[in-house]
ROZAZA-841512 format. One record per residue (C-alpha): x, y, z; residue in one letter. Coordinates in steps of 0.5 Angstrom, whole numbers, padded with zeros to 4 digits, always signed. Layout:
<recs>
XYZA/...
</recs>
This chain:
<recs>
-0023+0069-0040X/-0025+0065-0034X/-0030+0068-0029X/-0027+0064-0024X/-0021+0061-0019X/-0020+0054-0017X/-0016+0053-0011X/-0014+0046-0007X/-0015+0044-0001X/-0013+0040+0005X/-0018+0034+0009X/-0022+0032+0003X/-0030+0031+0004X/-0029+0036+0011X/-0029+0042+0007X/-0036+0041+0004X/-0042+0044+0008X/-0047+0039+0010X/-0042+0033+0009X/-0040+0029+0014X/-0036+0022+0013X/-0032+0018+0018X/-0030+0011+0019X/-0029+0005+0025X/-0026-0002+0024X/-0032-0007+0025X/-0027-0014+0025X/-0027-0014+0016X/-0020-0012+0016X/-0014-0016+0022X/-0011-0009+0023X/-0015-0005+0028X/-0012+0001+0026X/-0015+0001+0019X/-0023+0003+0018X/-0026-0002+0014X/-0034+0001+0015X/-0035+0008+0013X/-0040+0013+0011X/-0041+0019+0007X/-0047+0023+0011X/-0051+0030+0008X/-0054+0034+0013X/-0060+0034+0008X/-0063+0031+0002X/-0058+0031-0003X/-0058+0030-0011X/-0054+0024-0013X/-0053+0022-0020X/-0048+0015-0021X/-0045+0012-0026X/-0043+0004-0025X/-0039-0002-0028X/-0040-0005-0035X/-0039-0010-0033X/-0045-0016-0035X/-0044-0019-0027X/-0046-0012-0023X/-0045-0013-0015X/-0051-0013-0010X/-0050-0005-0009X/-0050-0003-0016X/-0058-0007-0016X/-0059-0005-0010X/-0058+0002-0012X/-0063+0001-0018X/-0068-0002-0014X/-0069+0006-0012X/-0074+0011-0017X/-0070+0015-0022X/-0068+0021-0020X/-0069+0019-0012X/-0065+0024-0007X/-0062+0020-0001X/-0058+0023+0005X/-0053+0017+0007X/-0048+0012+0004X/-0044+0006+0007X/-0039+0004+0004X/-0035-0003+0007X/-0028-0006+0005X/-0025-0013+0004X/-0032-0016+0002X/-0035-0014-0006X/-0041-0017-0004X/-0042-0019-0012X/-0043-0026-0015X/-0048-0026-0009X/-0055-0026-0012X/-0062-0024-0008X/-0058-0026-0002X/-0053-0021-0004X/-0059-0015-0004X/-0063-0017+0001X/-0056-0016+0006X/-0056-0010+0004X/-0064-0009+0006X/-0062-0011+0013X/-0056-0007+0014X/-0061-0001+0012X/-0066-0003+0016X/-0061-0003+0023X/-0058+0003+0020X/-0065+0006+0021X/-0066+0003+0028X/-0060+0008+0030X/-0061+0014+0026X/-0067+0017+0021X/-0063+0017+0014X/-0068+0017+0007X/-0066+0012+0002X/-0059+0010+0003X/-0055+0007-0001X/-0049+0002+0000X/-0042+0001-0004X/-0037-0004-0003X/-0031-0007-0005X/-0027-0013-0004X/-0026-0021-0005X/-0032-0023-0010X/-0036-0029-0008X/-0038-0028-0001X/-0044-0025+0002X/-0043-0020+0007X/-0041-0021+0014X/-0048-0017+0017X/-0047-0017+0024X/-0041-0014+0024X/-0042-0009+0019X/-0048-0007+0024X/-0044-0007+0029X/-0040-0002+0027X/-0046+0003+0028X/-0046+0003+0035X/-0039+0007+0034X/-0039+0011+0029X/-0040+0018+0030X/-0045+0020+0025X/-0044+0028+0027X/-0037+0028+0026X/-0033+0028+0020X/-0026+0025+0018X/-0024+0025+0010X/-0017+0021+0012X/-0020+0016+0016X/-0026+0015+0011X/-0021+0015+0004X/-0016+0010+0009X/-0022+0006+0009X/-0025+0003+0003X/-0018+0001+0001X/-0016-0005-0002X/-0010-0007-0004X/-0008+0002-0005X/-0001+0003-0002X/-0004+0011-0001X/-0011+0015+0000X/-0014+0017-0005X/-0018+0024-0003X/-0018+0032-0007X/-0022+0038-0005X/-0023+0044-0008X/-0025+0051-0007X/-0029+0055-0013X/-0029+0062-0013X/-0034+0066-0017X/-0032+0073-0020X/-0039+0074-0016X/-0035+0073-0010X/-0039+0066-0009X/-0036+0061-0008X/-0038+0053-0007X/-0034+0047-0005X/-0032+0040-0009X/-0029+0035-0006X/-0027+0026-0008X/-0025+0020-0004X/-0023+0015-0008X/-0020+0008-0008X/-0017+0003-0014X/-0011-0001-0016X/-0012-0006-0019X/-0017-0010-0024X/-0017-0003-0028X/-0020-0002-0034X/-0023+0004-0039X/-0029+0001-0037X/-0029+0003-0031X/-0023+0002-0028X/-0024-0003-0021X/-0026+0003-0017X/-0029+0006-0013X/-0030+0015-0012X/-0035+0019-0009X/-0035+0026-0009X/-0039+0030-0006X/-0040+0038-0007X/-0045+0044-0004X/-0046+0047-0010X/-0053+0049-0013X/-0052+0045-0019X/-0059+0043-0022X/-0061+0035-0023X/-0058+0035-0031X/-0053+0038-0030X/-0050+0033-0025X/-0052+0028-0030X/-0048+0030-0036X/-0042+0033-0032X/-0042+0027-0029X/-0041+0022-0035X/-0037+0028-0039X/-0032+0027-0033X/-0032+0019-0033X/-0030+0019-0040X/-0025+0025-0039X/-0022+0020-0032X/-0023+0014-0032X/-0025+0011-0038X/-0019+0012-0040X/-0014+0009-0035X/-0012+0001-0035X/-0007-0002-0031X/-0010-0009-0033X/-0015-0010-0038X/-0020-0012-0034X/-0027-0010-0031X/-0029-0010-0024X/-0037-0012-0022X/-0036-0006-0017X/-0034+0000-0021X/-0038+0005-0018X/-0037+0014-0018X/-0043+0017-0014X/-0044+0025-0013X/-0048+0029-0009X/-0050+0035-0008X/-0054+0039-0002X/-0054+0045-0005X/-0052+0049+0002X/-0047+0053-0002X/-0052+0057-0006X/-0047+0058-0012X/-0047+0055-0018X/-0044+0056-0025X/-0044+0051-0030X/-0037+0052-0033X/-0033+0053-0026X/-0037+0047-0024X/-0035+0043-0030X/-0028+0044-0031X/-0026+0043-0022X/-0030+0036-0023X/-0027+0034-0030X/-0020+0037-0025X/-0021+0033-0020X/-0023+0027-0023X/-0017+0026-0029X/-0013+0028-0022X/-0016+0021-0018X/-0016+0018-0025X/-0008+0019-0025X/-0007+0017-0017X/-0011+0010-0019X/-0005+0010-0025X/+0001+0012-0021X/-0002+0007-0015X/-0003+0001-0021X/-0002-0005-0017X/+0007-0005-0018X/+0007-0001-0022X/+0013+0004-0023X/+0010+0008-0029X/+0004+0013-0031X/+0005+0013-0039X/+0000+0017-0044X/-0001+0014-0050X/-0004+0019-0056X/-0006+0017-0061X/-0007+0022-0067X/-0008+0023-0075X/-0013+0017-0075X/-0019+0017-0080X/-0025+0017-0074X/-0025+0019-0066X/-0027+0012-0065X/-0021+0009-0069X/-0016+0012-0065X/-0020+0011-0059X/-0019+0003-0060X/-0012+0004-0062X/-0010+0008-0056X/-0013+0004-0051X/-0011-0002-0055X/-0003+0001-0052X/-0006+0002-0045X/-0009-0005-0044X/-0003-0010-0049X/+0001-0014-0044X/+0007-0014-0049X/+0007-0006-0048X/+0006-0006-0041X/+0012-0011-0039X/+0017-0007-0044X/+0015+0000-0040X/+0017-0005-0033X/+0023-0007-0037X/+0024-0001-0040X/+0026-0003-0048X/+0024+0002-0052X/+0021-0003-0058X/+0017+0001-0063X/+0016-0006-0065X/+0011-0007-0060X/+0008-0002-0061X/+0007-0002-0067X/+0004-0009-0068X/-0001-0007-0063X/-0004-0001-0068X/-0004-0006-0073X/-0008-0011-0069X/-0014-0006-0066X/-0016-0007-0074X/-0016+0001-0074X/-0014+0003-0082X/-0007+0005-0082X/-0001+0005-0086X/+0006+0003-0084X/+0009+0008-0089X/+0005+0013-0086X/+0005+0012-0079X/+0011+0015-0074X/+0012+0014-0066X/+0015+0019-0061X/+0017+0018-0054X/+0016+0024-0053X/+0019+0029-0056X/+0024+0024-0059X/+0023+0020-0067X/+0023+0012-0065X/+0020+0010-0072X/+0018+0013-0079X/+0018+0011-0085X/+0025+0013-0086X/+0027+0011-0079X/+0026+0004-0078X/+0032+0002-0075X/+0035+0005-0068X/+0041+0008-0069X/+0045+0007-0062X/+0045+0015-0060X/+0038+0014-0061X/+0037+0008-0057X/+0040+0011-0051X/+0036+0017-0051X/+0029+0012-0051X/+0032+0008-0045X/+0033+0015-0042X/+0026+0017-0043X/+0024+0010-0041X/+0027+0010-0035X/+0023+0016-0033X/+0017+0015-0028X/+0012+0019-0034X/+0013+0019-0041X/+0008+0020-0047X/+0008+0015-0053X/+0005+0019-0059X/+0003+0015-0065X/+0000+0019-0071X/-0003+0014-0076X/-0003+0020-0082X/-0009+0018-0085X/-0014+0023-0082X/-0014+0028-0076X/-0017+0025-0070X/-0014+0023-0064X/-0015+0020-0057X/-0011+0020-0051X/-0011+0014-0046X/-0007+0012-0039X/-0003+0006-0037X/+0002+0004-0032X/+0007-0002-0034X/+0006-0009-0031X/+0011-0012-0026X/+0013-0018-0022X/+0009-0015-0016X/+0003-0014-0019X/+0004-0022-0021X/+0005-0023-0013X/+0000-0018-0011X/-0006-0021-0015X/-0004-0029-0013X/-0004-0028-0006X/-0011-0023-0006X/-0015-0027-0001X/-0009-0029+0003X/
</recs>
C-alpha cells in the first residue's frame, strides 16, 4: 500500500520553493510577444544531475557543462531558443564563458550552466543574449513565459508539477518544463527538460532515479529517428522542503517524465497519432527492445498510421528485419484488443478490415506484437509522420 498521495498542479516550476524562472525576448526570435532567453534560478546551491544527447557531435552547453568537477552544485541555468550552439567548436564554448562571465556582472550565481536549442551551425548572438539580463526579473517567477520560450517548432508548452503528500503529513514539490517536437528519437529525443524539486533527496539518488526516468520517457519515444546534439534533462534539487521518500519521489518523476514524454509524441512535428508499440513473448528484454523501437522509428509504419491502412505487412517486415529471433507461425499482432494477423489469420476479412480502419482512425492506439518464443517485452511510442512534417522540416531555418 502506498504511504503517499501525488496531486497535480497548476503553473509548473512556480510551485517549487526556492525556485524561480522567467523569460524576456532579446531579439532571437521576430515575435516579441514570445521569450527566447530564460532561466531557472534556486535561492540556494542545488544538486543537479543530467543526462545528454548520444549523439557523437554534443553542442557547446553539454561540453560546457562537462567542463564542471563531478558531483558540483550550481544555482543558476540559462537556457535560449532558435540558436542550438552546436557544431561550433571551442568558440561555441567560449560564448557561453562570456555570457557567464556578463551574468556574474548582474548577479552572484555559483556555477551556472547553460542549454540552448535551435538552427546548428551558428555561434550564438552574445550581445543579445546579455542584453536580455538588463530586463529580466531575477527575483520573480513565471513558468508559462519560461515553458513558452525555449520553443522551437512546439505548437503547445510543455510544463507539469506535482505536489507529494507523505502519510507523515510532509510534503514536497516536483516540477518540469520541457520542449520538443521534432528530431526524436529514443536516444534521447530532440529535447530539452528541466525539472526542478525541493525534496531533500540525496545526490545518488537523483542519479539513479534520473537515468530510471529516462529510460522509462523518453528513450522510448521517436517521431523521426533521428538524434539531436542537444538532448538535455537536468534536475535539480535545493532540498528547502525538508521531505523526502524515495519511492513517493520515484514514481511522481517517473510520472512526470512519461507525461512530458508523451506531450512531445502528441506535439511530434504534424503528427496526428500517439501509438504504443508492445512488443512481447520474445526471447531477451533487449530483442523485443530493438523490435519495438524498430516500429516506432520505420518510416513504412509511420505514414501507414498518417494514411491510416491497417497493413500488418508492414509490421511485420519491420520485426523481421530488426534481426530479433522470431517465427511467422508464432507471431500475432493486435491493434488493440483486435486480431490483425496470426498463423491462422493471414488475410483480413472485410469485417475485420473495417474494424482496424476504426481503430486507425483514432488519435491513440496500441500495436501488440507477441513473437512467442519467450516472455519478455518492451513498449516503445511513435506518432505517424505526415506532410507537414515534410513542410515544417524544409523550411526550418526560414
Amino acid at each position: 500500500m502506498k504511504n503517499f498521495t501525488i496531486t497535480a498542479l497548476e503553473n509548473g516550476l512556480d510551485n517549487v520553493q526556492g525556485f524561480y524562472c522567467n523569460a524576456v525576448n532579446a531579439g532571437l526570435r521576430p515575435d516579441k510577444e514570445q521569450g527566447d532567453v530564460a532561466f531557472i534560478r534556486s535561492e540556494v546551491l542545488c544538486d543537479i544531475s543530467a543526462v545528454f544527447t548520444r549523439n557523437t557531435f554534443q553542442a557547446a552547453p553539454i561540453r560546457h557543462f562537462q567542463k564542471y568537477p563531478q558531483g558540483f552544485q550550481t544555482d543558476f541555468v540559462l537556457i535560449n531558443a532558435k540558436n542550438a550552439n552546436a557544431m561550433t567548436g571551442p568558440k561555441g564554448i567560449e560564448d557561453i564563458d562570456t555570457i557567464m562571465s556578463t551574468l556574474r556582472n548582474k548577479l552572484n550565481v555559483t556555477n551556472p550552466v547553460m542549454s540552448s536549442t535551435g538552427v546548428i551551425g551558428y555561434r550564438l548572438p552574445v550581445d543579445k543574449i546579455t542584453s536580455a539580463f538588463d530586463t529580466l526579473d531575477f527575483n520573480a517567477s513565471n513558468s508559462d513565459k519560461a515553458a513558452r520560450a525555449i520553443m522551437t517548432t512546439d505548437s503547445f508548452k510543455k510544463e507539469l508539477a506535482y505536489r507529494v503528500e507523505l502519510d507523515n503529513g510532509e510534503h514536497f514539490t516536483i516540477a518540469a518544463i520541457c520542449k520538443g517536437a521534432g528530431m526524436i528519437n529514443p536516444a534521447m529525443a530532440t529535447m530539452l527538460c528541466f525539472i526542478t524539486t525541493d525534496a531533500d533527496i540525496p545526490k545518488k539518488d537523483m542519479d539513479e532515479l534520473l537515468l530510471e526516468g529516462t529510460e522509462h520517457s523518453f528513450n522510448r519515444i521517436s517521431v523521426d529517428g533521428d538524434t539531436s546534439t542537444n538532448d538535455t534533462v537536468m534536475l535539480l534539487a535545493n532540498k528547502r522542503s525538508g521531505a523526502y521518500n524515495k519511492e513517493a519521489f520515484a514514481e511522481a518523476l517517473k510520472q512526470i517524465m512519461f507525461e512530458l514524454a508523451m506531450m512531445i509524441l502528441k506535439d511530434g512535428e504534424g503528427a496526428n497519432k500517439l501509438v504504443a508499440f508492445e512488443v512481447k513473448g520474445a526471447l531477451t528484454v533487449e530483442e523485443a527492445q530493438k523490435a519495438s523501437m524498430a516500429l516506432s522509428n520505420s518510416l513504412l509504419v509511420k505514414t501507414a498510421l498518417f494514411g491510416e491502412d491497417p497493413n500488418w505487412g508492414r509490421i511485420a517486415s519491420t520485426i523481421g528485419a530488426s534481426g530479433i529471433a522470431c517465427d511467422e507461425r508464432k507471431l500475432t499482432i493486435h491493434y488493440d484488443d483486435l486480431l490483425i494477423y496470426s498463423d491462422a489469420f493471414r488475410e483480413l476479412d472485410a469485417e475485420r478490415e473495417e474494424r482496424a480502419y476504426r481503430i486507425m482512425k483514432q488519435e491513440q492506439f496500441r500495436v501488440t506484437c507477441d513473437i512467442g518464443l519467450g516472455e519478455a517485452s518492451y513498449t516503445s511510442y511513435g506518432c505517424d509522420l505526415s506532410y507537414e512534417y515534410v513542410k515544417i522540416n524544409a523550411e526550418y531555418r526560414t
